[in-house]
ROSEZA-766383 format. One record per residue (C-alpha): residue in one letter; chain; x, y, z. Coordinates in Angstrom, 2 decimals. Example, Ala and Ser with C-alpha at 12.3 -4.5 7.8 and 13.67 -1.06 7.14 Angstrom:
BEGIN
ATOM_A_A_12.30_-4.50_7.80
ATOM_S_A_13.67_-1.06_7.14
***
This chain:
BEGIN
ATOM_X_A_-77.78_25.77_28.92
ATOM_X_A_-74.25_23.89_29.57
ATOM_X_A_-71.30_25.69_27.66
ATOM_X_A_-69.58_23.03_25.10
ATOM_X_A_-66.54_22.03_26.45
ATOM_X_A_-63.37_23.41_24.36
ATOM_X_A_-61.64_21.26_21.73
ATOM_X_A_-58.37_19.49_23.54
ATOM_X_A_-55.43_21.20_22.02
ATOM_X_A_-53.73_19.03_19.43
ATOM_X_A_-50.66_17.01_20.79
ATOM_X_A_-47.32_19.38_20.22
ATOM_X_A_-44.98_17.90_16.94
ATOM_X_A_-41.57_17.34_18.19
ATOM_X_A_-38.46_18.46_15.82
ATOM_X_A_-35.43_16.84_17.00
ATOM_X_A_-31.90_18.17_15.74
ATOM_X_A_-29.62_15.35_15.74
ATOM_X_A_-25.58_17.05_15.87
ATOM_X_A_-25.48_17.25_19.60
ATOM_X_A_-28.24_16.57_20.91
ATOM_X_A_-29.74_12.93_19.53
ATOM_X_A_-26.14_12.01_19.17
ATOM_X_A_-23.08_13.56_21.60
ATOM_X_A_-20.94_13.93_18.00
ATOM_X_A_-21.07_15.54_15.01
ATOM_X_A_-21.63_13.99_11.82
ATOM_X_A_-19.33_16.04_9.76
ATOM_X_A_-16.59_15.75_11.84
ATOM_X_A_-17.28_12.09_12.02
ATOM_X_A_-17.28_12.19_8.14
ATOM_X_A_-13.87_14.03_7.54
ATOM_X_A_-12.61_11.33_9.94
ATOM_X_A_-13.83_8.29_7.71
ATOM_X_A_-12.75_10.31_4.42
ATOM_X_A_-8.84_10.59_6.18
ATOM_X_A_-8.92_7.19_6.90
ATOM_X_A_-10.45_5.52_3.89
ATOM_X_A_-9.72_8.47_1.13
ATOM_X_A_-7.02_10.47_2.17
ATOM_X_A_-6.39_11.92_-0.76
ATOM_X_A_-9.97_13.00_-1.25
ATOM_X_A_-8.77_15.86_1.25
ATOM_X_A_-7.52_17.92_-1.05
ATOM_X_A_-10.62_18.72_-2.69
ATOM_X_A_-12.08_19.74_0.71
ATOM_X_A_-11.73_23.71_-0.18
ATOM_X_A_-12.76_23.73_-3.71
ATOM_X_A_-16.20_22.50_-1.74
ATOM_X_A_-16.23_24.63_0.72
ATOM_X_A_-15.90_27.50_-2.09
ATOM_X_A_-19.54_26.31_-3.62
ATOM_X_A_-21.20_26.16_-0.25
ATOM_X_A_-21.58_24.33_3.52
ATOM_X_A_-24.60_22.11_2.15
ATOM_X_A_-22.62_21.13_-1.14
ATOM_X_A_-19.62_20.91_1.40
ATOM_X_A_-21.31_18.66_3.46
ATOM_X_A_-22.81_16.38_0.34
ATOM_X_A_-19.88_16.12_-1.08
ATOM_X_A_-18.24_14.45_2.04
ATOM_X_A_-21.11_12.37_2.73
ATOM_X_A_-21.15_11.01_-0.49
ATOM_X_A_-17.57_9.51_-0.15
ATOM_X_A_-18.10_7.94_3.35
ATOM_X_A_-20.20_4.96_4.79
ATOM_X_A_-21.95_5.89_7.76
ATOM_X_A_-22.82_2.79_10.27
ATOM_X_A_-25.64_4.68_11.98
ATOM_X_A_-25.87_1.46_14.86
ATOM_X_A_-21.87_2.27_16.54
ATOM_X_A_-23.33_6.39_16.73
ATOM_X_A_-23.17_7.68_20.17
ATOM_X_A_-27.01_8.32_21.30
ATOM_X_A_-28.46_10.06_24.10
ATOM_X_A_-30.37_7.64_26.10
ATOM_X_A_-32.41_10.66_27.29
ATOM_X_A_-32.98_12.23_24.50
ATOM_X_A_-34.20_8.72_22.73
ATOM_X_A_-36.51_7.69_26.03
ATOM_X_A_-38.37_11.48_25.45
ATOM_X_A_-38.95_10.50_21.62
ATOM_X_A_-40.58_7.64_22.44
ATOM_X_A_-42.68_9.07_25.24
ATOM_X_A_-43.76_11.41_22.54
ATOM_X_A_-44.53_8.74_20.08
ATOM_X_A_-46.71_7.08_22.71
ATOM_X_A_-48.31_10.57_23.55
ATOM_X_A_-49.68_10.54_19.89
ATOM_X_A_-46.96_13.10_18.88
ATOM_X_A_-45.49_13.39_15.47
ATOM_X_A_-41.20_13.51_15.72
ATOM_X_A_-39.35_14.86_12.92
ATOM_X_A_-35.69_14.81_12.53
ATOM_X_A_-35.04_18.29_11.93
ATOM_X_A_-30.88_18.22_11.22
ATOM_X_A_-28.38_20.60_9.52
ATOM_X_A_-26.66_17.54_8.61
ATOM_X_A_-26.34_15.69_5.32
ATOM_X_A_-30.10_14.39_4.00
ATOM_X_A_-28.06_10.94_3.64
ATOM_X_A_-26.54_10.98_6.88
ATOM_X_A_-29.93_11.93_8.32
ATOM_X_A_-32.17_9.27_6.76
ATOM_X_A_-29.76_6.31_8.05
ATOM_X_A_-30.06_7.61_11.49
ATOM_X_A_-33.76_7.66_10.76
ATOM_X_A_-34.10_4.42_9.45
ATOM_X_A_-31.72_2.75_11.75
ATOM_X_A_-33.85_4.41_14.66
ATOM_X_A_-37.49_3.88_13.84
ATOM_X_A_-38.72_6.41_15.58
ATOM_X_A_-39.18_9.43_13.33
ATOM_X_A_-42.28_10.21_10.87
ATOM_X_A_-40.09_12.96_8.86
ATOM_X_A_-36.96_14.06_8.00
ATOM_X_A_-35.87_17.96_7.28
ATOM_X_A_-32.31_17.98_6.38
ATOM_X_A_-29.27_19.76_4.03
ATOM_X_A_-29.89_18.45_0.67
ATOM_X_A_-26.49_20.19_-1.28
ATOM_X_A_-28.35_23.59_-1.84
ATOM_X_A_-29.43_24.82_1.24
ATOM_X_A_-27.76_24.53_4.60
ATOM_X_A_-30.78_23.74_6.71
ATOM_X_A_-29.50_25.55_9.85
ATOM_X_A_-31.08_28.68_12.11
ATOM_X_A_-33.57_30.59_10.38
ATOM_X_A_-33.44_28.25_7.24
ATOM_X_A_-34.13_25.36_10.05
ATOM_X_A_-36.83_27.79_11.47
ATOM_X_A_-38.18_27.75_8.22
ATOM_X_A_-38.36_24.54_7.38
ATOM_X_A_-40.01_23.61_10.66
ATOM_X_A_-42.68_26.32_10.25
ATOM_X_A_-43.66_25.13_6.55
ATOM_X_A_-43.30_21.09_7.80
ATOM_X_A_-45.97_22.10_10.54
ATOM_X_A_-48.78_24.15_9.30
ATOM_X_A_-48.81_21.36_6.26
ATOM_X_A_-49.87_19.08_8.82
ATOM_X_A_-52.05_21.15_10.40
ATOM_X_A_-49.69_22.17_13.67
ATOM_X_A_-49.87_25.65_14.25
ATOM_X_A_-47.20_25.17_17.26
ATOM_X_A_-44.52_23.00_17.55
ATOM_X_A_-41.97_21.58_20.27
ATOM_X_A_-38.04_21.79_19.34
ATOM_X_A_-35.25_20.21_21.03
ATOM_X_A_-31.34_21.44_20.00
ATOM_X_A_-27.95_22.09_21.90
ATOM_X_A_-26.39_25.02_20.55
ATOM_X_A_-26.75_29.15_20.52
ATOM_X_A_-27.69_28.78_16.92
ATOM_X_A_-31.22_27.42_17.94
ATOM_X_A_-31.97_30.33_20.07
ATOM_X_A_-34.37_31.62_16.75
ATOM_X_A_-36.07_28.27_16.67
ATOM_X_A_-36.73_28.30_20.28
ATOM_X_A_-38.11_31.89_20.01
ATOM_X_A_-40.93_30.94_17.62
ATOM_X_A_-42.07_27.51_19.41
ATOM_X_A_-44.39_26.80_22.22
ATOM_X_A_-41.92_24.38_23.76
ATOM_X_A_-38.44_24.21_23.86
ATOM_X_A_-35.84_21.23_25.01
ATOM_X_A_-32.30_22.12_25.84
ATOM_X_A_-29.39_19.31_25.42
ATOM_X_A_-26.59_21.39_27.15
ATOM_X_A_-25.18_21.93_30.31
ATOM_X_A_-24.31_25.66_29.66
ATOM_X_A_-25.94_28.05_31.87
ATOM_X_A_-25.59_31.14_29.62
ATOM_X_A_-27.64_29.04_26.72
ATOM_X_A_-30.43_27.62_29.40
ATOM_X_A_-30.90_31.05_30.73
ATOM_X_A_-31.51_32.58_26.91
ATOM_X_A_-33.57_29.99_26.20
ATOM_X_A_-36.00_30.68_28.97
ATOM_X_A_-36.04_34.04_28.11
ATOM_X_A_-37.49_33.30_24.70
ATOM_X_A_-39.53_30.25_24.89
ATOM_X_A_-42.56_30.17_26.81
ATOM_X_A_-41.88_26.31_28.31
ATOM_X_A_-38.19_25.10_29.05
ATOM_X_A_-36.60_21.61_29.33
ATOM_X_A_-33.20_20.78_30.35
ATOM_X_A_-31.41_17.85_29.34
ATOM_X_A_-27.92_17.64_31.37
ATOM_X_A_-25.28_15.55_29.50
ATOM_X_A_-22.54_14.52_31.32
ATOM_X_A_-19.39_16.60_31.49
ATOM_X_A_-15.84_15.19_30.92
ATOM_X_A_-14.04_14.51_34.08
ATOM_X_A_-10.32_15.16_34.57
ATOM_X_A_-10.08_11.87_34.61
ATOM_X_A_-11.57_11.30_31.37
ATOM_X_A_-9.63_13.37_29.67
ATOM_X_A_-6.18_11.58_31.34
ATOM_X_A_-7.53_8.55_30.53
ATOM_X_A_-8.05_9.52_26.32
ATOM_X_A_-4.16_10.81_26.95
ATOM_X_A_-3.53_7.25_28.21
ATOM_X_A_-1.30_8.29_31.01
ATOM_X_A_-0.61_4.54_31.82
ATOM_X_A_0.66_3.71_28.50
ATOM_X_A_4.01_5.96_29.41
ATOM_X_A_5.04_3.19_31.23
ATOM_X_A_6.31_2.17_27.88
ATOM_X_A_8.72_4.82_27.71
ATOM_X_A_10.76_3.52_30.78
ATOM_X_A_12.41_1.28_27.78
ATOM_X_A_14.44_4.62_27.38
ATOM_X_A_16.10_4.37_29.59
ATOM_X_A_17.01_0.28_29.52
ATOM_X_A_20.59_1.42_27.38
ATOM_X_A_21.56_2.21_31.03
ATOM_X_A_21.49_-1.00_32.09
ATOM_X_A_24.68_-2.50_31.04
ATOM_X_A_26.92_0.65_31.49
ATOM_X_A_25.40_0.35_35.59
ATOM_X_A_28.86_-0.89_36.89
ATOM_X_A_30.23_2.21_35.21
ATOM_X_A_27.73_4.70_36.30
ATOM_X_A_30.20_7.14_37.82
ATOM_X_A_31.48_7.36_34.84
ATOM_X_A_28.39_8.55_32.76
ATOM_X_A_28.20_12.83_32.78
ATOM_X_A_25.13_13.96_34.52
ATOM_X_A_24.53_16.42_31.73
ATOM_X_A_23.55_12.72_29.70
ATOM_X_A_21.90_11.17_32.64
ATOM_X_A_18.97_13.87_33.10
ATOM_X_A_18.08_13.70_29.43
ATOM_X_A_16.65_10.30_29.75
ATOM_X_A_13.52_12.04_31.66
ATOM_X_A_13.11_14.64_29.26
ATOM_X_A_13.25_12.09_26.89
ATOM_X_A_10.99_10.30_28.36
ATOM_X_A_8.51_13.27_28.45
ATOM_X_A_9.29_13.46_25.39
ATOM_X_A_8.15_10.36_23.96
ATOM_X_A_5.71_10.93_26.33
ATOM_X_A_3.97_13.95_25.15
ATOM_X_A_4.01_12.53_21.48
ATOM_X_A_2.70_8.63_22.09
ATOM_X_A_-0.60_10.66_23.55
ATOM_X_A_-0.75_12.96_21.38
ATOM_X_A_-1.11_9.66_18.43
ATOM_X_A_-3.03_7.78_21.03
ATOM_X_A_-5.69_10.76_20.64
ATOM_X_A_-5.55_10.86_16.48
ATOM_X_A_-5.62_6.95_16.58
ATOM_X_A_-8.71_6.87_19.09
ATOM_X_A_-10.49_9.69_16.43
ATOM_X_A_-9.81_7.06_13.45
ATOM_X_A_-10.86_4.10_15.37
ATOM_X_A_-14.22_5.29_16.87
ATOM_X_A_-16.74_3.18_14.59
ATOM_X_A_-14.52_-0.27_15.48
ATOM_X_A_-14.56_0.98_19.15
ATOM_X_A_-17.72_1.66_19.56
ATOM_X_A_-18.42_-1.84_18.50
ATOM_X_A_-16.20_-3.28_21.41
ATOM_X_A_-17.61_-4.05_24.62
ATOM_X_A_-15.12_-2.17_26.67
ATOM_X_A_-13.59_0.53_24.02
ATOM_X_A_-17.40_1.88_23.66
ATOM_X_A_-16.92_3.21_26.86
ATOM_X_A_-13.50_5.42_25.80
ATOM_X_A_-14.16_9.45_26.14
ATOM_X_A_-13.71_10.16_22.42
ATOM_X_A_-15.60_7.27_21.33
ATOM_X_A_-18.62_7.46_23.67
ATOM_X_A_-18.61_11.51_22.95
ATOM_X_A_-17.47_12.53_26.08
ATOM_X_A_-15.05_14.46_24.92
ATOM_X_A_-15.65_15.77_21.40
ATOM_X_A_-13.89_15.50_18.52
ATOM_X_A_-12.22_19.05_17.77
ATOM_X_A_-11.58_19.14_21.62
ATOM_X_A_-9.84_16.21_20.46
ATOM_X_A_-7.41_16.98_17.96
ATOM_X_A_-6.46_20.52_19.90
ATOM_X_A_-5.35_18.19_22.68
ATOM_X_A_-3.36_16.32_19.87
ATOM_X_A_-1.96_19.01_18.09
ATOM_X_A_-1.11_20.84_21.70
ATOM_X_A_0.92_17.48_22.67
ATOM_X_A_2.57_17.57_19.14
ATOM_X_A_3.73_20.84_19.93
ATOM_X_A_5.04_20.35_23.54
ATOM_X_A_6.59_17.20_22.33
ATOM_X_A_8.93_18.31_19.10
ATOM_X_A_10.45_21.66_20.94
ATOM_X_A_11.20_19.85_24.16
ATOM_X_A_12.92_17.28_22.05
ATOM_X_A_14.50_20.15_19.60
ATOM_X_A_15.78_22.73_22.10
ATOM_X_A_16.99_20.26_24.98
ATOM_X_A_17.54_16.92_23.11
ATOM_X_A_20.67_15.74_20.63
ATOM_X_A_19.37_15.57_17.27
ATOM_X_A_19.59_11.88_16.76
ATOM_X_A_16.69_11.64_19.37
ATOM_X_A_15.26_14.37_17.44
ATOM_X_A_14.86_11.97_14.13
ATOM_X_A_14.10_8.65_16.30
ATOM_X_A_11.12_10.97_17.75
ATOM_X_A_10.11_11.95_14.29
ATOM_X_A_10.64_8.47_12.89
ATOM_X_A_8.41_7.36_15.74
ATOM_X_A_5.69_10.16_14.92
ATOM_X_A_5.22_9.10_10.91
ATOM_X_A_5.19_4.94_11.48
ATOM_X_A_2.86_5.74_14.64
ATOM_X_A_0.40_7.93_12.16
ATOM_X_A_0.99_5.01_9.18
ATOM_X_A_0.31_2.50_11.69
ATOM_X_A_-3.26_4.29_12.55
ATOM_X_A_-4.26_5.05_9.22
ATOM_X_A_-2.80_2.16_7.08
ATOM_X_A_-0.61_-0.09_8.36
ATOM_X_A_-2.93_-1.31_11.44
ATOM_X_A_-5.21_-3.26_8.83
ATOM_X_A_-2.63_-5.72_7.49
ATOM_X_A_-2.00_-8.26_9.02
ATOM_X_A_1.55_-9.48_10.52
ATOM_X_A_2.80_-6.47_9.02
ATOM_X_A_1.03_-4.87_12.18
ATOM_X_A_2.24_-6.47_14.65
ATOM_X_A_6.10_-6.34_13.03
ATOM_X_A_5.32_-2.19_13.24
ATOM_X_A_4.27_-2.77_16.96
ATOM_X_A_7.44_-4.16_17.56
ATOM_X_A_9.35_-2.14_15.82
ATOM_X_A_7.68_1.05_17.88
ATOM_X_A_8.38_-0.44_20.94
ATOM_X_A_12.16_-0.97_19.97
ATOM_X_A_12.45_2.99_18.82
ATOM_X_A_12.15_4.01_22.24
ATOM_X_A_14.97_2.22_22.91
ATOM_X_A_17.38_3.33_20.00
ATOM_X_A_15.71_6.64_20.98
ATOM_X_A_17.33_5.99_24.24
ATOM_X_A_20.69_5.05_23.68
ATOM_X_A_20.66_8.53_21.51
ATOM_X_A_19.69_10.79_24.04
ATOM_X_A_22.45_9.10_25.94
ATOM_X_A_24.89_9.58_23.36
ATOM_X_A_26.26_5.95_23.55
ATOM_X_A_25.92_2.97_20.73
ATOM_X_A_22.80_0.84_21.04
ATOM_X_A_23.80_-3.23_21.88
ATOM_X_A_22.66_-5.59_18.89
ATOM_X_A_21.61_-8.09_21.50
ATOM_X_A_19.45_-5.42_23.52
ATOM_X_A_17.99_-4.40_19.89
ATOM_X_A_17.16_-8.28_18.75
ATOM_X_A_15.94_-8.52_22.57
ATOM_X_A_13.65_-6.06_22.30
ATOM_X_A_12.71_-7.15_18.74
ATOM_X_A_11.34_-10.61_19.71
ATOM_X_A_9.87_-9.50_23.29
ATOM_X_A_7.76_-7.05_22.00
ATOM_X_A_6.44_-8.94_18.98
ATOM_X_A_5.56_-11.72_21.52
ATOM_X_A_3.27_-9.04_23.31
ATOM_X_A_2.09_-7.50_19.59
ATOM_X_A_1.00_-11.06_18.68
ATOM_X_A_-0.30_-11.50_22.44
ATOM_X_A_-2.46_-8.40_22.12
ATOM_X_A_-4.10_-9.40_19.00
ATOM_X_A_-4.63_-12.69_20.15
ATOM_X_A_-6.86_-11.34_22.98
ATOM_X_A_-8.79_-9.79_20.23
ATOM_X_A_-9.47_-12.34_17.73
ATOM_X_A_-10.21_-14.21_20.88
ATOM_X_A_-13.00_-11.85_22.34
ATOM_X_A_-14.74_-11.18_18.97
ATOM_X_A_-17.57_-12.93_18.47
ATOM_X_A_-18.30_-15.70_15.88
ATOM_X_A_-21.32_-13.53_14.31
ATOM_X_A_-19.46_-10.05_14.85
ATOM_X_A_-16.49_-10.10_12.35
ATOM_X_A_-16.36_-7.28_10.74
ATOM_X_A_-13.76_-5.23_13.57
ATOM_X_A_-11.31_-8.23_13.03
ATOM_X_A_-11.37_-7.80_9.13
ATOM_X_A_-10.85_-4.66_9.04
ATOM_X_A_-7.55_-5.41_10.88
ATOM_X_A_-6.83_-8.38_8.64
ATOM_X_A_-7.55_-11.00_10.91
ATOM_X_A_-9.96_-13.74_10.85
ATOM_X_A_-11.66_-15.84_13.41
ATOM_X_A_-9.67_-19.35_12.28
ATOM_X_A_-6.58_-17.03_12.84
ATOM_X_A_-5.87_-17.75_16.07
ATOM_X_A_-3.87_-20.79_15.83
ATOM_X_A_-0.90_-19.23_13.79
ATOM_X_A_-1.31_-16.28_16.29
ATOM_X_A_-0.52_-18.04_19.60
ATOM_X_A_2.12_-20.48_17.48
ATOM_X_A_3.85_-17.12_16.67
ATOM_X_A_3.58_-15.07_19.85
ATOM_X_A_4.97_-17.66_21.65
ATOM_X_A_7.48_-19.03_19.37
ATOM_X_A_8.87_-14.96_19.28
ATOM_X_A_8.79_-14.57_23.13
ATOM_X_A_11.19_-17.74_23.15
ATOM_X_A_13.18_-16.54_20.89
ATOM_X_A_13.87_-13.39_22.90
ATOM_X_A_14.84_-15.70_25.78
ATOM_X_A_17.10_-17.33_24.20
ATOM_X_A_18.72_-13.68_23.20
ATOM_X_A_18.72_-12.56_26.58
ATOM_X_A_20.54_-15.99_27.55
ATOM_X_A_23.63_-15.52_24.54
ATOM_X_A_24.10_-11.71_25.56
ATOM_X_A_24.74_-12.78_29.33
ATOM_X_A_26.70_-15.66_27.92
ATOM_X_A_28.86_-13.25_25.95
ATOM_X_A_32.22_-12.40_27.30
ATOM_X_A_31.85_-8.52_27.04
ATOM_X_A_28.75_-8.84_29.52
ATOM_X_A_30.41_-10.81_32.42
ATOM_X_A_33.48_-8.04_31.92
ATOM_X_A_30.82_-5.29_32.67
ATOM_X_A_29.54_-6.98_36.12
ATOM_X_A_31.51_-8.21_39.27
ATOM_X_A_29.08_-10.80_39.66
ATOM_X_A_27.05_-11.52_36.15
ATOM_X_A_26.14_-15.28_38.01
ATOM_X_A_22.86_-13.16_38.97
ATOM_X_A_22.18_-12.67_35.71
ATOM_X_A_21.43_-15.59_34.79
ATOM_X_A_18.44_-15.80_36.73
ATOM_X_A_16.77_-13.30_34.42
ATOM_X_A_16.65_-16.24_32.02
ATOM_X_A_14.08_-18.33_33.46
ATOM_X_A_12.28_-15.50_35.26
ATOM_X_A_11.62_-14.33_31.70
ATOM_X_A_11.15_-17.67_30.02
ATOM_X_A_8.07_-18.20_33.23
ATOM_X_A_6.52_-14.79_32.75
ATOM_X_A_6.22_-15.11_28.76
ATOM_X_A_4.51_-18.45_29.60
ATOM_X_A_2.11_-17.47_31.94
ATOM_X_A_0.96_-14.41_29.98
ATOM_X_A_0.26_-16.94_26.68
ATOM_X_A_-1.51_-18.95_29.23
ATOM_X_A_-3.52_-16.46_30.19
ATOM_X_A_-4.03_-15.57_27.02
ATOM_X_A_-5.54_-18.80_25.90
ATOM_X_A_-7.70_-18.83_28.81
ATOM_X_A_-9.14_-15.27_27.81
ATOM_X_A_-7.73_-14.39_31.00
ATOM_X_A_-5.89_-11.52_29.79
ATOM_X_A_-6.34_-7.89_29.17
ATOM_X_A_-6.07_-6.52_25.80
ATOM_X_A_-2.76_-4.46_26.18
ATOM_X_A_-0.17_-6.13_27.74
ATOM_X_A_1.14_-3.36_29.19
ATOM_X_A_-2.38_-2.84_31.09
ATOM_X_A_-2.19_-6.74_32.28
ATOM_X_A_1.65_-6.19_33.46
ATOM_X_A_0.98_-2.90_35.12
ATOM_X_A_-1.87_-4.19_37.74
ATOM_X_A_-0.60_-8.11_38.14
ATOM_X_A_1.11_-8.94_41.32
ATOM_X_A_3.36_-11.38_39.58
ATOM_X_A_4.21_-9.26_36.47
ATOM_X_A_5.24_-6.28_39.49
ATOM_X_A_7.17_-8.69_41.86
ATOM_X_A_9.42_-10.28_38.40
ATOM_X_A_10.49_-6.31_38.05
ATOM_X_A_11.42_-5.77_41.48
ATOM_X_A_13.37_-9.10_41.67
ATOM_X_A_15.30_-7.83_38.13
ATOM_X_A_16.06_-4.55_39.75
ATOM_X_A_17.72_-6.19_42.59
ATOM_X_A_19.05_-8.73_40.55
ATOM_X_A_21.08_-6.45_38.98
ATOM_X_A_21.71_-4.13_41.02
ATOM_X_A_23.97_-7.30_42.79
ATOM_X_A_25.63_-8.32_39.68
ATOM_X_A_26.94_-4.84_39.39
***
């Protein structure tokens, strides 16, 4: 008599955890991020809170911010093993210490989950309250194992009590406590942030901006004997220093931006926004470059630079929570950011700033503001408006945008062509006849970037676009040696 053949084992449930491992973020930190940006003043209440609990803590914040669960940052691996699972027959839970409201839009944006297990304002579903949770969720569907898949050390409990478990980590300490527990291991590798990645959310090219410190040299060149090297060698520091704080905003500006970059086909791919580089390994490099930045500028600067850095610092940080999202007024605050560096220079210097270098730099760099947000209202698409409004731009806007970009960058011409026309300047230079090629040299390069422009030709930042075009490089060198002949 043939033996019955045995029963085929059920199909393994899969819990997923989502902080980490479905998504390379964190929700709560993603949260506090909206709540500064949208209800800053909501902050205050953060440690009364904290004082009733984590899950009321986490409720409380979710329940102020609007989560767009499409822009999150999801593992492609992580997703393609869910739905292998769902095709095996598997049930998939989302099995999340995160807030039951956050959880459920993930879930419903995703399709791909038959249950959710979440914190719900009374208990903070995390560790052995997950384990918990997961246990009960199981045996009432008749499981009496279950796969889990989680990134962190505080899984190690869940892993020890399932018949499968996933890692999402590249740690070797975790992987090789995990095996040690669980009786069947998989390893996830997510990629790790390059050196490069992390110079890139610094944006090292954007200190080319802060060569406008030093531009207050330019018109005391035919007297540059003259000038103490003590002065001369704090336009680097300077520099640094402007240096060390632009990145330092660029990083807490990236951090409030990530839902509208995310939705742009080329920011998506930034290190903070694509969670490459996470978020409180975010703000330590920000607060680090904060730090580096005011005591260079306090113990080797004068302290007018000292309050044009710290001027710079609080309309850089209004800019990127307020100021960004009205429109004109933006690109007026762009300008006027660019043009600090400048006073900023002429401080560390110790010598007056030039009212037609100021009104210069006024109109050139509201030409490039107006150019940068042209290039954006350009690339967004008809059906995809939402990133523009929230800047305070609409699609129809692009007319007045081009009329005023280039009606600015004409203006600044024509400045550049009264201050070599004034006396003073030809009395500064044996030969100020060179000068007055600058002019047209000027006039031609403004023209071809709005050309550009129009033709969607150009990159977003026009500092980007000047940096890596031939033409935009050549027009520098032939100023340098421009001047350096009329002086």
């Amino acid at each position: 008599m043939n033996a019955a053949p045995e029963a085929e084992a059920p199909p393994l449930p899969l819990y997923v955890d989502l902080d980490g491992t479905l998504i390379a973020t964190d929700l709560l930190h993603e949260s506090l991020l909206r709540l500064l940006r949208g209800q800053p003043g909501a902050l205050l209440q953060l440690p009364q809170w904290l004082l009733q609990g984590k899950a009321r803590f986490k409720q409380e914040v979710a329940q102020r911010v609007e989560l767009d669960a499409t822009t999150l940052p999801y593992r492609e691996e992580v997703l393609e093993l869910i739905r292998e699972a769902r095709a095996q027959g598997r049930r998939v839970v989302l099995a999340t210490a995160a807030d039951a409201r956050l959880a459920h839009e993930v879930a419903r944006h995703l399709g791909l989950f038959d249950g959710v297990l979440a914190s719900d304002g009374e208990r903070n579903l995390n560790g052995p309250r997950k384990l918990a949770a997961i246990q009960a969720d199981a045996q009432a569907h008749g499981d009496a194992a279950f796969a889990y898949m989680g990134d962190h050390r505080v899984d190690l409990p869940i892993w020890r009590e399932t018949a499968h478990a996933l890692l999402v980590t590249r740690s070797a300490g975790l992987e090789s406590s995990a095996r040690a527990v669980a009786p069947a291991t998989t390893v996830i590798r997510p990629p790790r942030a390059r050196l490069m990645d992390v110079l890139y959310g610094l944006r090292l090219h954007q200190w080319l901006k802060n060569l406008l410190i030093g531009l207050p040299l330019l018109p005391m060149l035919p007297m540059a004997s003259q000038i103490p090297t003590a002065a001369l060698l704090r336009v680097p520091l300077a520099m640094l220093a402007f240096s060390l704080m632009a990145s330092a905003i660029y990083v807490i500006n990236d951090l409030l931006d990530l839902e509208a970059d995310r939705r742009h086909v080329r920011k998506r791919h930034r290190p903070f926004a694509s969670g490459l580089i996470g978020i409180p390994t975010a703000l330590g490099m920000s607060a680090a470059l904060f730090g580096g930045s005011l005591l260079l500028s306090l113990t080797l600067l004068p302290g007018r630079f000292s309050i044009c850095l710290l001027v710079y610092m609080a309309l850089s940080l209004s800019y990127s929570m307020r100021l960004k999202r009205r429109a004109v007024l933006d690109v007026c605050v762009l300008a006027i950011l660019y043009t600090l560096r400048i006073v900023a220079g002429a401080a560390a210097l110790g010598v007056p700033l030039s009212l037609w270098i100021f009104s210069f730099s006024i109109f050139l760099f509201l030409s490039l503001a107006f150019a940068k947000r042209y290039v954006e209202i350009a690339m967004t698409l008809p059906t995809d408006t939402a990133a523009l409004r929230s800047r305070g731009y609409l699609i129809g806007d692009q007319t007045f945008v081009i009329a005023a970009g280039a009606s600015a960058g004409q203006l600044a011409v024509v400045v550049l062509l009264l201050y070599l026309n004034d006396p003073l300047t030809a009395q500064r230079f044996k030969h100020p006849e060179y000068l007055w090629i600058l002019g047209p040299m000027l006039l031609f390069w403004l023209l071809r970037l709005w050309l550009k422009a129009n033709r969607r030709n150009l990159h977003d930042d026009p500092v980007v676009f000047a940096a890596r075009d031939w033409v935009s490089r050549l027009i520098v060198l032939v100023t340098v040696v421009l001047i350096w002949l009329a002086a």
